[in-house]
C-alpha positions as CSV (number, residue, x, y, z in Angstrom):
1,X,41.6,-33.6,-51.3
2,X,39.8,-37.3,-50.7
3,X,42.2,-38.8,-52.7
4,X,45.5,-37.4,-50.1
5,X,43.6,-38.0,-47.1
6,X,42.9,-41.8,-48.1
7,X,46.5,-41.9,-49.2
8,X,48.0,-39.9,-46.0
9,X,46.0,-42.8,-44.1
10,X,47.2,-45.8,-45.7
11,X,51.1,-44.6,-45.6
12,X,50.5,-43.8,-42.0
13,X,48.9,-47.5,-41.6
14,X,51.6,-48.8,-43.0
15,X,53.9,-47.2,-40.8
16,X,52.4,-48.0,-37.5
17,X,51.6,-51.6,-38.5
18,X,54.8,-52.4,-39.9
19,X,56.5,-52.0,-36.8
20,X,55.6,-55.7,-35.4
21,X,57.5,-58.6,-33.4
22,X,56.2,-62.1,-32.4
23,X,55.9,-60.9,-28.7
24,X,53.4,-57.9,-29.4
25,X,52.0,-60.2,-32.1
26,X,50.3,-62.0,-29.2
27,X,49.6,-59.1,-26.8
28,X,47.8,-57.1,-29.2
29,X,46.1,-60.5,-30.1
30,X,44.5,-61.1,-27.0
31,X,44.2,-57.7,-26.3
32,X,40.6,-58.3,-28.0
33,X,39.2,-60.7,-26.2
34,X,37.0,-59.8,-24.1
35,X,37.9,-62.5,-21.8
36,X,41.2,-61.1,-21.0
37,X,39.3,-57.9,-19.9
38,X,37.3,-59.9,-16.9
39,X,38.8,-58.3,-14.1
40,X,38.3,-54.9,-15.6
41,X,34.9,-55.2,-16.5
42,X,34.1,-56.5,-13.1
43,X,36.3,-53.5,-11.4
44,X,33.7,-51.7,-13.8
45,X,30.9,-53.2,-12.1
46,X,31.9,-53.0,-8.3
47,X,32.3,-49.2,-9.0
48,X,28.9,-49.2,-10.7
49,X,27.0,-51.0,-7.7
50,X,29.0,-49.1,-5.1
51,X,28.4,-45.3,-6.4
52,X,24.5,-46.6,-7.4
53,X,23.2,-49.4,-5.7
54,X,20.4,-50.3,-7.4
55,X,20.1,-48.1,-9.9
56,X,22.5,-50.0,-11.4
57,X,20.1,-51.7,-13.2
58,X,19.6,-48.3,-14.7
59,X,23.6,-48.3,-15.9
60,X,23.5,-51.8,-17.3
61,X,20.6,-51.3,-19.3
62,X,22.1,-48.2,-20.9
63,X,24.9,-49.7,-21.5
64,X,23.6,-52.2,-23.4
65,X,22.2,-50.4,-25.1
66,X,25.1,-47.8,-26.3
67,X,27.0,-51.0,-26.9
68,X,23.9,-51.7,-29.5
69,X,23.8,-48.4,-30.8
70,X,27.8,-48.0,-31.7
71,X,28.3,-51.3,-33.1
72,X,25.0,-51.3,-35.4
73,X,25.7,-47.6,-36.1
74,X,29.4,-48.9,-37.1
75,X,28.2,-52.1,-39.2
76,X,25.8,-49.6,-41.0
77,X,29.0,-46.9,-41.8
78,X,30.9,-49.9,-42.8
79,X,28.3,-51.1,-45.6
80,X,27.6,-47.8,-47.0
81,X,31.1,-46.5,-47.2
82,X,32.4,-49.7,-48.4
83,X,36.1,-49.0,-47.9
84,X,38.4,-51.8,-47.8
85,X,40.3,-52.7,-44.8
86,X,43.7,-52.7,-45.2
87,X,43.9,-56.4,-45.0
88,X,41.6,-56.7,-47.9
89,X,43.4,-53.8,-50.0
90,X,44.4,-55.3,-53.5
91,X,47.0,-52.2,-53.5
92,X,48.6,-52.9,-50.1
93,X,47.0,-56.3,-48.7
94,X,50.1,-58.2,-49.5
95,X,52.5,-55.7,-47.2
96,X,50.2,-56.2,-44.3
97,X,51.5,-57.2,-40.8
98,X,48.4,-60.1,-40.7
99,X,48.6,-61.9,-37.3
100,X,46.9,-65.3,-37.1
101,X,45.5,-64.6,-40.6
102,X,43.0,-62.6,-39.5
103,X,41.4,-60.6,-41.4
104,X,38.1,-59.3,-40.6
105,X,35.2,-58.6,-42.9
106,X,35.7,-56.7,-46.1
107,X,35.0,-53.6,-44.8
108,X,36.1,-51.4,-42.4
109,X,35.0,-47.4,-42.0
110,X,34.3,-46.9,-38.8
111,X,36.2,-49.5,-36.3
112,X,33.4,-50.8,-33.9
113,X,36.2,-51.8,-31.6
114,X,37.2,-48.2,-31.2
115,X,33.9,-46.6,-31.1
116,X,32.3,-49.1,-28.8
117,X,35.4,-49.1,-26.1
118,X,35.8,-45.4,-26.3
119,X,31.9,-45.3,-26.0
120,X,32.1,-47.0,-22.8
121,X,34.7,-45.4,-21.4
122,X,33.7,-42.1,-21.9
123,X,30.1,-43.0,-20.4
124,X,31.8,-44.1,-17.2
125,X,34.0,-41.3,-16.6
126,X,31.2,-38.7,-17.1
127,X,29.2,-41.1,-14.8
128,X,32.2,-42.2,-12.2
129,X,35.3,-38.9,-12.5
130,X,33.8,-37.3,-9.3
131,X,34.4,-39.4,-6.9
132,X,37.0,-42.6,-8.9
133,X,39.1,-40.3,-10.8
134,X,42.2,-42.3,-10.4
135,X,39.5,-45.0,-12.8
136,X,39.8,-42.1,-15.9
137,X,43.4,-42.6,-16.9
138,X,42.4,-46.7,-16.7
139,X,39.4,-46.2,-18.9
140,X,41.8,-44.4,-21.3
141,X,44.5,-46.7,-21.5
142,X,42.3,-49.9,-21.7
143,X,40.2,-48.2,-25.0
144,X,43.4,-46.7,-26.7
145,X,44.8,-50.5,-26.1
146,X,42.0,-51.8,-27.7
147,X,41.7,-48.9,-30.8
148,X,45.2,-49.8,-31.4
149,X,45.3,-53.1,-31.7
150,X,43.1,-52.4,-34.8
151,X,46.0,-51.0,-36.9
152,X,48.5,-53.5,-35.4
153,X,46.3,-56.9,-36.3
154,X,45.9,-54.8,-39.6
155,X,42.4,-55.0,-39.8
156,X,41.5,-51.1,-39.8
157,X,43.4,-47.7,-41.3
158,X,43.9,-45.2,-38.7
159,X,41.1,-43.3,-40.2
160,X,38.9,-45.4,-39.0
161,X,39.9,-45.5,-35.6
162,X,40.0,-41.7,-35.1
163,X,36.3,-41.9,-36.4
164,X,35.5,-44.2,-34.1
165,X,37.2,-42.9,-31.1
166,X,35.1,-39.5,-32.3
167,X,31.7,-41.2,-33.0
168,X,31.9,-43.2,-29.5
169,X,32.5,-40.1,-27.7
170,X,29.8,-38.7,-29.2
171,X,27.7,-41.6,-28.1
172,X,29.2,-42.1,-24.7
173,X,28.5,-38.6,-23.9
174,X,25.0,-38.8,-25.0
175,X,24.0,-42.2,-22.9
176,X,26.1,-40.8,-20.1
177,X,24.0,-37.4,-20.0
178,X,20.3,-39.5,-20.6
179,X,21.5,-41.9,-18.0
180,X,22.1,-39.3,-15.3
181,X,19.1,-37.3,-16.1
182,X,16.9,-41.2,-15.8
183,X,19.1,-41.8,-12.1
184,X,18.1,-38.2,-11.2
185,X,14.5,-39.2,-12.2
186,X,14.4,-42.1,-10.2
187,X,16.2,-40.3,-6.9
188,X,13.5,-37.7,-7.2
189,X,10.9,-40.6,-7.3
190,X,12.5,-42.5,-4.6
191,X,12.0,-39.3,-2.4
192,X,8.7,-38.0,-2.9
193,X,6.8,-41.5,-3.9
């Protein structure tokens, strides 16, 4: 059963990630940098700052933290699994769509790009849906952008991106719930202190 899964994910790999041109080459290239996410992060903030004012000190602080907590948690899945990434494959490595031979590290179950983006995402929308839900379709396309890219650069199976995508929902929800319940803490304190 293993065996067809791990196979079922490398043809579909190959299928996604042999579909390639010089222009997407690029786009999907900088697609992980953060740098070319600037505006959005700061759009991130202002929304931040404008639904909680101060207690946004609150939301950054978690979010460093679930930024912590998915990419150890990743790194960690990564050296006890020990599954190739594509890229390092000896069975498929040479039929991999590499761009700016990169590679990443040798291993690759669960993508930290995935699970981190989706983390964040998901955290924002259960903390900003109420009142910015035209942000939630954003939030979605920018971490399915950045999962993608994954398979694209050929650097993760598309195994590992659905386990990421699942494991930072899992954590998103989970910061985003402890986060409202420590903002609700301070409101309450605000009021009767």
């Amino acid at each position: 059963m293993l065996d067809s899964l791990i196979q079922f994910d490398q043809t579909f790999f190959q299928a996604l990630n042999g579909v390639h041109n010089p222009f997407f080459d690029q786009i999907f290239w900088y697609a992980t940098k953060p740098i070319i996410w600037l505006p959005l992060y700061l759009i991130m903030l202002f929304l931040i700052i404008r639904e909680f004012r101060w207690k946004t000190i609150t939301i950054v602080i978690a979010v460093a933290l679930l930024i912590t907590a998915s990419d150890q948690l990743a790194n960690f899945s990564k050296y006890e699994t020990l599954r190739l990434r594509p890229s390092h494959e000896p069975e498929i490595e040479q039929q991999v769509h590499i761009v700016n031979d990169y590679r990443g590290g040798q291993y690759g179950f669960f993508s930290a790009h995935a699970s981190t983006n989706f983390a964040i995402a998901v955290f924002l929308i259960f903390l900003l849906h109420r009142r910015y839900r035209w942000f939630v379709p954003v939030l979605l396309i920018w971490a399915s952008i950045m999962a993608y890219s994954r398979i694209y650069l050929g650097v993760h199976y598309p195994g590992d991106i659905l386990a990421g995508v699942f494991i930072g929902i899992i954590l998103g929800s989970l910061f985003a719930w402890l986060t409202r319940l420590a903002v609700q803490y301070q409101s309450r304190c605000e009021q009767n202190c």
